[in-house]
C-alpha positions as CSV (number, residue, x, y, z in Angstrom):
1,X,36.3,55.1,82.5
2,X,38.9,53.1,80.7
3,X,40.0,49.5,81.9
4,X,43.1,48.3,80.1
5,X,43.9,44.9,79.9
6,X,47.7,43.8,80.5
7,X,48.6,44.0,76.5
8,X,47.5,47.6,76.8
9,X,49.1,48.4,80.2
10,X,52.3,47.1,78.1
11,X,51.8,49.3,75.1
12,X,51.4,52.3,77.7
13,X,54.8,51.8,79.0
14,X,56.2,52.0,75.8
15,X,54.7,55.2,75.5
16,X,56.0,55.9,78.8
17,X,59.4,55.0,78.3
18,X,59.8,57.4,75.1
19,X,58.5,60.2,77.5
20,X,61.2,58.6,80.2
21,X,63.8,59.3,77.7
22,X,62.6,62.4,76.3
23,X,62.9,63.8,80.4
24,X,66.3,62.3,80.4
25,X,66.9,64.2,77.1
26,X,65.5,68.0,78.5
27,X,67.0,67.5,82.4
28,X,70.5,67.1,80.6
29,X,69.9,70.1,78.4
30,X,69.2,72.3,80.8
31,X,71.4,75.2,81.7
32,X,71.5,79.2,81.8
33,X,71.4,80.5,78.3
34,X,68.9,77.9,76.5
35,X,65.7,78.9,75.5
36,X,62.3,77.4,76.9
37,X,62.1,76.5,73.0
38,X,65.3,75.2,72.8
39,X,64.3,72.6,75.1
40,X,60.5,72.2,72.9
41,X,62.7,71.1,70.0
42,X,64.7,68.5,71.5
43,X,61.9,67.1,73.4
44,X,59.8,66.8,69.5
45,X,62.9,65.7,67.8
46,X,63.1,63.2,70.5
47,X,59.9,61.7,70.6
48,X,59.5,61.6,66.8
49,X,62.7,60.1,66.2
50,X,61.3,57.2,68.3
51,X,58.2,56.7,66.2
52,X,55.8,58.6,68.4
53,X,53.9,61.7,68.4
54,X,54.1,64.8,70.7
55,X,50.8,64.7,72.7
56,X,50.6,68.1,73.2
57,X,51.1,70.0,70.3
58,X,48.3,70.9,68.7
59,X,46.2,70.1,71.8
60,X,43.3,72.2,71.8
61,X,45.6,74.8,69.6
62,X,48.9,74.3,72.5
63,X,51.8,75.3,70.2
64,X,54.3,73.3,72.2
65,X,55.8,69.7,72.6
66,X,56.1,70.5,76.3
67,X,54.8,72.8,78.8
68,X,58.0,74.8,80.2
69,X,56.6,76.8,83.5
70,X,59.2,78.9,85.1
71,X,59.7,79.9,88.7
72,X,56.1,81.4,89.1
73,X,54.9,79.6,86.2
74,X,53.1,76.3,88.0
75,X,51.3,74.4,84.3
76,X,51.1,74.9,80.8
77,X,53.6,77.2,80.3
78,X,54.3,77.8,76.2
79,X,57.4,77.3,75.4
80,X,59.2,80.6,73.8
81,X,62.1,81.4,72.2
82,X,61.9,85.0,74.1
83,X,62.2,82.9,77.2
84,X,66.2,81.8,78.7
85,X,66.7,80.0,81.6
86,X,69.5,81.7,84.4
87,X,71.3,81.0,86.7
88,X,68.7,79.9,89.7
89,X,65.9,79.6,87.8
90,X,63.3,76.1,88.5
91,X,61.9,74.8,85.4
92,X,58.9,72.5,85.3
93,X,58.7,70.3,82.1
94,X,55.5,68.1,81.1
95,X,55.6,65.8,78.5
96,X,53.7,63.6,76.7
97,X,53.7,60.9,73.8
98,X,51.6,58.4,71.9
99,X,52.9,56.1,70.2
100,X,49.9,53.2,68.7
101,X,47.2,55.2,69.9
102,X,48.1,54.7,74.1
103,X,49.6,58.3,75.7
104,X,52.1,58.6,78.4
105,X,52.6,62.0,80.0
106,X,55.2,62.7,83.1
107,X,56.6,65.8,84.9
108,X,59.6,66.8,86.6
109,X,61.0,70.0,87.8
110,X,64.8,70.9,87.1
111,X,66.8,73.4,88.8
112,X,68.7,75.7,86.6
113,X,72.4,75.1,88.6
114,X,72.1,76.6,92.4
115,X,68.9,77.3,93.9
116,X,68.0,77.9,97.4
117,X,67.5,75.2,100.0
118,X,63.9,76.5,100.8
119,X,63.3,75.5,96.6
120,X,65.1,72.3,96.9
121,X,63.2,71.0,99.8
122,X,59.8,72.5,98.0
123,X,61.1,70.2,94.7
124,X,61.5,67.1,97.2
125,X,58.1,67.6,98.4
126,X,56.5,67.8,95.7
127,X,58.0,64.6,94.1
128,X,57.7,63.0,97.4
129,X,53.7,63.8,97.2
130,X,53.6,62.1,94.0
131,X,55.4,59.0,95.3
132,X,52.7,59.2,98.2
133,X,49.9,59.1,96.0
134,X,51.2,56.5,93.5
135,X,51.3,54.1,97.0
136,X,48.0,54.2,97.5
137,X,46.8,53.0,93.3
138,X,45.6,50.3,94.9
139,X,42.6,47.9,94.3
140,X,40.0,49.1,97.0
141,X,41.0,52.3,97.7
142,X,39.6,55.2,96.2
143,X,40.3,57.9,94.7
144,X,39.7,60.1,98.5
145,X,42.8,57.7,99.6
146,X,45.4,59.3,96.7
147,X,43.8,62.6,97.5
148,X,44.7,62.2,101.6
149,X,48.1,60.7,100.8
150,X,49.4,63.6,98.6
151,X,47.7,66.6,100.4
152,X,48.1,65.2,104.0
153,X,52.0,65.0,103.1
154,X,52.5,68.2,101.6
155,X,50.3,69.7,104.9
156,X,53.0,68.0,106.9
157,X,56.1,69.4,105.5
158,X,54.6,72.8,106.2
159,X,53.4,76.0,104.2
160,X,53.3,75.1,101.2
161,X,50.2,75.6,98.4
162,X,48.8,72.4,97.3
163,X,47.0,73.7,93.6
164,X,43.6,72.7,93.7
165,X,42.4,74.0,90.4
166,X,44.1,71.3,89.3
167,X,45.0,67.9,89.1
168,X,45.7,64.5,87.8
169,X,43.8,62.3,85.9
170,X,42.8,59.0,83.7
171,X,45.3,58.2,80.8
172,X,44.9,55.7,78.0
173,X,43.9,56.4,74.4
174,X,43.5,59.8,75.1
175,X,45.7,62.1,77.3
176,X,43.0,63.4,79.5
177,X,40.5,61.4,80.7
178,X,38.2,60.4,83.9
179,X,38.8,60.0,86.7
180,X,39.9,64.0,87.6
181,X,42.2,62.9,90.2
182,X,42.5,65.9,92.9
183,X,45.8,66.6,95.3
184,X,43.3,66.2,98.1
185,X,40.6,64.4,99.9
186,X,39.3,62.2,102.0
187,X,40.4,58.5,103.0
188,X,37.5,56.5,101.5
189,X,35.8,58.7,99.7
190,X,35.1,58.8,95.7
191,X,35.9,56.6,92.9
192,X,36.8,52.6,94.0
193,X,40.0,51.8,92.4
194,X,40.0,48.7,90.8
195,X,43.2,47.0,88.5
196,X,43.2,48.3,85.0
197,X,42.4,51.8,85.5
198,X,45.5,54.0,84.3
199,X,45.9,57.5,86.3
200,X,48.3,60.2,85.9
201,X,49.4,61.6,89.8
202,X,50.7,65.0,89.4
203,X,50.8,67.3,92.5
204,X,52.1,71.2,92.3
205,X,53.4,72.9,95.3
206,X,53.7,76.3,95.1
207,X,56.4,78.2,97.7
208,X,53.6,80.7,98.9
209,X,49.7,80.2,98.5
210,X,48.0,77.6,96.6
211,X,46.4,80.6,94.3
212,X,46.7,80.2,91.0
213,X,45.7,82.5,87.8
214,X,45.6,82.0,84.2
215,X,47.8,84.2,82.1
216,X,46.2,86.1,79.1
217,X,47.5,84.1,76.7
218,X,44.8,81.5,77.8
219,X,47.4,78.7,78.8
220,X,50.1,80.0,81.0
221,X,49.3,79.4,84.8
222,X,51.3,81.5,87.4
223,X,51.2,81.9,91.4
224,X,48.8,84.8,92.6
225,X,51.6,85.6,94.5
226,X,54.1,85.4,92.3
227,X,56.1,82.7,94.4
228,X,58.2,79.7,92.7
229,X,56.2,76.2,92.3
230,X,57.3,72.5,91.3
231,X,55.3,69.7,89.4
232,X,56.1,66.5,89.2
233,X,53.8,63.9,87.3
234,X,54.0,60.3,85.8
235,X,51.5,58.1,84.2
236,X,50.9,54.9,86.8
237,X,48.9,51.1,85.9
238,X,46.7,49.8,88.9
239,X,47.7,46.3,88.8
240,X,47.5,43.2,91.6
241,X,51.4,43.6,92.1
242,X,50.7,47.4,92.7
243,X,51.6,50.4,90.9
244,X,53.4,49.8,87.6
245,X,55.0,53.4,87.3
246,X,54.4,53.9,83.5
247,X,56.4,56.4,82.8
248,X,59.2,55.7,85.0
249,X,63.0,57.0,84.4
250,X,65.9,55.2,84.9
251,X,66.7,57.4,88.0
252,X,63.5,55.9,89.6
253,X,64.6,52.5,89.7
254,X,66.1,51.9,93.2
255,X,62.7,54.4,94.8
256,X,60.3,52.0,93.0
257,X,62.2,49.0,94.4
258,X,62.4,50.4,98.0
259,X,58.3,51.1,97.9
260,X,58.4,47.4,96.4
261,X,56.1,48.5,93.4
262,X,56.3,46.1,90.3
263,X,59.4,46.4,88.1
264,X,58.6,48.4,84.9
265,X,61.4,47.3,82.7
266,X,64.1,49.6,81.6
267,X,65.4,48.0,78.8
């Protein structure tokens, strides 16, 4: 496991804030007619015109600068010219940059104009989940407590799948690293958290099940059932302030302030 010290905590959030923007860049493009791929090429032009590199391409042979999962699509989707949002579509983009060697990676989900109200609250619970779990990064909890504060929320709201295969995860000079951090658990149990470590928090909720298969093309992951999901991620610092949201978007700054976590910088 990776400790950062405070000079590399600051170099992540540089990172961060290129993916912040990047986000900023895809929510605003989205709209019926564009192309998953459209959206690939703005978030790469994006990111390399800041002096960064795309984390995922090339990852393990991922084509994409982004994942792009629609409706049924919960992770890892490929982004494809073949594939154009409509009308009432959810999109979930991941994203991920490194810029100096230190990775920031966030999530959000988008909805493609109207959607139902049963996929906007299923949106808000999902990001809600995250917010949950980024209260609890900190020192002398464990890992169990993140688990219990996503899962137990998402439990509450309802039926709704919590995805178990998978989860978040450490983030520093690599994209994926350890801890595995799972959208469940148990208050107490696991990993102690102490300041330093850097975890990404990324629940799904799916609008059926929690099942989850992996398409043929050995990426794509879709709902068993073939309901909609929503992922929302971003990269957080365990610090003695709290939190430092890493890859926080300008849209975030009056949330973090109301759950009092440490003022990122926007600038």
């Amino acid at each position: 496991m990776q400790l950062k010290t405070a000079a590399e905590i600051a170099k992540m959030r540089e990172a961060g804030r290129i993916v912040a923007r990047t986000l900023d860049s895809l929510r605003a493009a989205v709209r019926p007619g564009v192309t998953t791929l459209d959206l690939d090429a703005i978030a790469e032009r994006s990111i390399r015109d800041a002096g960064a590199v795309p984390s995922f391409k090339g990852y393990h042979g991922f084509p994409g600068s982004i994942c792009a999962s629609v409706n049924e699509e919960v992770v890892h989707g490929i982004p494809r010219d073949t594939k154009v949002l409509g009308e009432g579509d959810l999109i979930s983009i991941d994203c991920g940059a490194i810029l100096d060697g230190w990775h920031g990676d966030s999530a959000i989900t988008v909805a493609v104009g109207e959607v139902s109200e049963a996929e906007r609250t299923a949106m808000e619970v999902c990001e809600e989940a995250m917010w949950r779990g980024v209260a609890a990064m900190r020192p002398g909890n464990h890992l169990g407590d993140i688990g219990h504060a996503i899962g137990g929320y998402i439990d509450s709201r309802g039926r709704y799948g919590n995805v178990q295969e998978y989860g978040g995860h450490g983030i520093g000079t690599e994209m994926h690293m350890d801890p595995h951090v799972l959208n469940y658990g148990r208050p107490g149990e696991g990993m102690k958290l102490v300041e330093g470590m850097c975890l990404a928090i990324e629940p799904m909720v799916n609008l059926g099940t929690r099942r989850v298969v992996q398409l043929d093309d050995g990426w794509t992951v879709v709902t068993r059932d073939a309901r909609r999901s929503t992922h929302f991620e971003h990269s957080v610092a365990i610090t003695a302030d709290g939190p430092l949201v890493l890859t926080a978007r300008e849209e975030n700054r009056s949330r973090l302030a109301d759950l009092g976590f440490p003022d990122p910088g926007f600038e």
